[in-house]
C-alpha positions as CSV (number, residue, x, y, z in Angstrom):
1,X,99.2,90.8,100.3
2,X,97.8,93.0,103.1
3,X,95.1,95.5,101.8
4,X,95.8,99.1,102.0
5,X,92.9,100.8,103.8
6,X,93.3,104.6,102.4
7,X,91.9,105.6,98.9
8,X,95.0,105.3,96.3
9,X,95.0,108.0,93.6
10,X,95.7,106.3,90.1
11,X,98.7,108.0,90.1
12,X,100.1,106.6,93.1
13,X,99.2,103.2,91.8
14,X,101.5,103.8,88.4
15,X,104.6,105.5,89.5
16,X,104.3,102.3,91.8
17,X,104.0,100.1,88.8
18,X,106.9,101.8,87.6
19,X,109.1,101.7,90.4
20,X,109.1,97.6,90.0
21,X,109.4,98.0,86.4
22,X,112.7,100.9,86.6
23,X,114.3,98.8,89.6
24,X,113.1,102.2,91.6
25,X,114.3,104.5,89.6
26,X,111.1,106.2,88.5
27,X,110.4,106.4,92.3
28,X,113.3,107.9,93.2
29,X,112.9,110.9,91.1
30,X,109.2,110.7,92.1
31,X,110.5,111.2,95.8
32,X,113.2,113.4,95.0
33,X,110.7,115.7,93.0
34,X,108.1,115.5,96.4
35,X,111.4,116.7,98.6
36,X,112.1,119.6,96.4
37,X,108.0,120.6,96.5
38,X,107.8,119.7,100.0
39,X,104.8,116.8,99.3
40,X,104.5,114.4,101.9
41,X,104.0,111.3,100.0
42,X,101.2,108.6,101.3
43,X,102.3,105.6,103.1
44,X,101.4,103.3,100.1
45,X,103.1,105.2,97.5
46,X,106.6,105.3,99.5
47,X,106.3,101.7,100.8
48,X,106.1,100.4,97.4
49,X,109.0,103.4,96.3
50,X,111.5,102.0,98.5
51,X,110.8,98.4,98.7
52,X,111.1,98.0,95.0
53,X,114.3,99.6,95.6
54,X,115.4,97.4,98.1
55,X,113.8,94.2,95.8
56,X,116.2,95.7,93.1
57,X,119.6,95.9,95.2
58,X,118.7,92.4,96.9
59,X,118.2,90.8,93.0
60,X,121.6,92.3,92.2
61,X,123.0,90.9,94.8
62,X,121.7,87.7,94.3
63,X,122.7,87.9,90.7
64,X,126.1,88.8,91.4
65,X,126.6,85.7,94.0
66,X,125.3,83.2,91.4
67,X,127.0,84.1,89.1
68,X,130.3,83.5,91.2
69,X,128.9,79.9,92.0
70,X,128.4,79.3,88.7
71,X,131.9,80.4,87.8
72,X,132.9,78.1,90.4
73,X,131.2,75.1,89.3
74,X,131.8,75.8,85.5
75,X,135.4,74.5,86.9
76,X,134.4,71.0,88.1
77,X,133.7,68.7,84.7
78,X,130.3,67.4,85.6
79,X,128.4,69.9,87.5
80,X,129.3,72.2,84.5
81,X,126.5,70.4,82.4
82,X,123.8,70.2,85.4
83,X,124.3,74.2,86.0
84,X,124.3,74.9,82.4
85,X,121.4,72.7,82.0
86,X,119.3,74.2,85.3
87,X,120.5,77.8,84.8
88,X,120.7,78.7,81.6
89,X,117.6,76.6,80.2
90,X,115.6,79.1,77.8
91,X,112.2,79.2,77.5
92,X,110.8,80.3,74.5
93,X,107.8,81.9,73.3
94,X,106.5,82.7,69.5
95,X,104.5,85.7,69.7
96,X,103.9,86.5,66.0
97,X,104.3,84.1,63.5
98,X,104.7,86.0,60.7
99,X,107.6,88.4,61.9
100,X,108.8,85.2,63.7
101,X,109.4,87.6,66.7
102,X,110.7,85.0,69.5
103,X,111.2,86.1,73.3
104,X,113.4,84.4,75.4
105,X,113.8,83.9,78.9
106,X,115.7,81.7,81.4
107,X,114.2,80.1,84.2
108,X,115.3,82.8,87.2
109,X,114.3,85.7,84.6
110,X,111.2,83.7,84.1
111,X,110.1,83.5,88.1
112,X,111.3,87.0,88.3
113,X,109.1,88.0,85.8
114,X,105.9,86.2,87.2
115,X,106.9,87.7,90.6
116,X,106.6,91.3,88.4
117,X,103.6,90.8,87.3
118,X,102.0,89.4,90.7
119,X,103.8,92.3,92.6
120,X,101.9,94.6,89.1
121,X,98.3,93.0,90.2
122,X,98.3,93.7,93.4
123,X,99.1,97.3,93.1
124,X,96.4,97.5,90.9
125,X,93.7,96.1,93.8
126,X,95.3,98.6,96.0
127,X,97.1,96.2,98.2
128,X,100.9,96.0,99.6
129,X,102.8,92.6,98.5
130,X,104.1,90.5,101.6
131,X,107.7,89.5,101.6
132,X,108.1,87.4,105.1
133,X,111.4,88.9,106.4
134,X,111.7,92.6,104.2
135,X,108.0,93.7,104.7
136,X,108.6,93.3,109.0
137,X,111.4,95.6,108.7
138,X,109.6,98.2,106.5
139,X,106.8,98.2,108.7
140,X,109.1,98.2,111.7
141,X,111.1,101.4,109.6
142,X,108.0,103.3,108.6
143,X,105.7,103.0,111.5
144,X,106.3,106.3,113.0
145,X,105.6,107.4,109.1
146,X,101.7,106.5,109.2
């Protein structure tokens, strides 16, 4: 994570947050509603906007292409089991015993999850979260934006 150097309003730091957690869609109408008002918004706050954006399109994609390899090893008899087995493993956690309210997740929504919350905490300190090949291109997009 590279730390920001500008002071981050509060603000900035949540309709980050909530851009991860609306696949962008909370930042979109953020930067929709600072076109219409003519706001510039601060580097920070539109790095995080759009790369959450492009996190979101890049994990449907990924989504959508495993799920077409796992269609086409459902078809062969063996490697049926070890997908199944690897993929759709749940993990389970018991959060109040007296409702019994159980939450589930499988492995890749578990790691996505984690990656949330990482991406969550560093917003919090102020700082921009490092992804080797898509945070070169945004810097390389938004330098003239600084």
């Amino acid at each position: 994570m590279q730390q920001y150097t500008n002071k981050i309003f509060l603000i900035e730091k949540i309709i980050s947050v909530l851009s991860y957690c609306t696949m962008g869609i909370v930042g979109l109408i953020w930067f929709i509603i600072a076109y219409i008002k003519n706001y510039k918004l601060k580097y920070f706050l539109l790095y995080n906007i759009i790369q959450s954006m492009v996190i979101s399109i890049l994990l449907t994609l990924c989504k959508l292409l495993m799920d077409l390899i796992l269609s086409i090893f459902a078809k062969i008899p063996f490697l049926d089991y070890i997908v199944a087995k690897l993929y759709y493993s749940v993990i389970s956690f018991k959060i109040i015993r007296i409702y019994s309210l159980n939450i589930s997740f499988t492995i890749f929504e578990l790691l996505l999850f984690l990656l949330l919350i990482y991406i969550i905490f560093g917003i919090f300190l102020g700082r921009i979260f490092y992804i080797p090949v898509l945070t070169d291109f945004m810097n390389k997009a938004m330098k003239n934006y600084k």
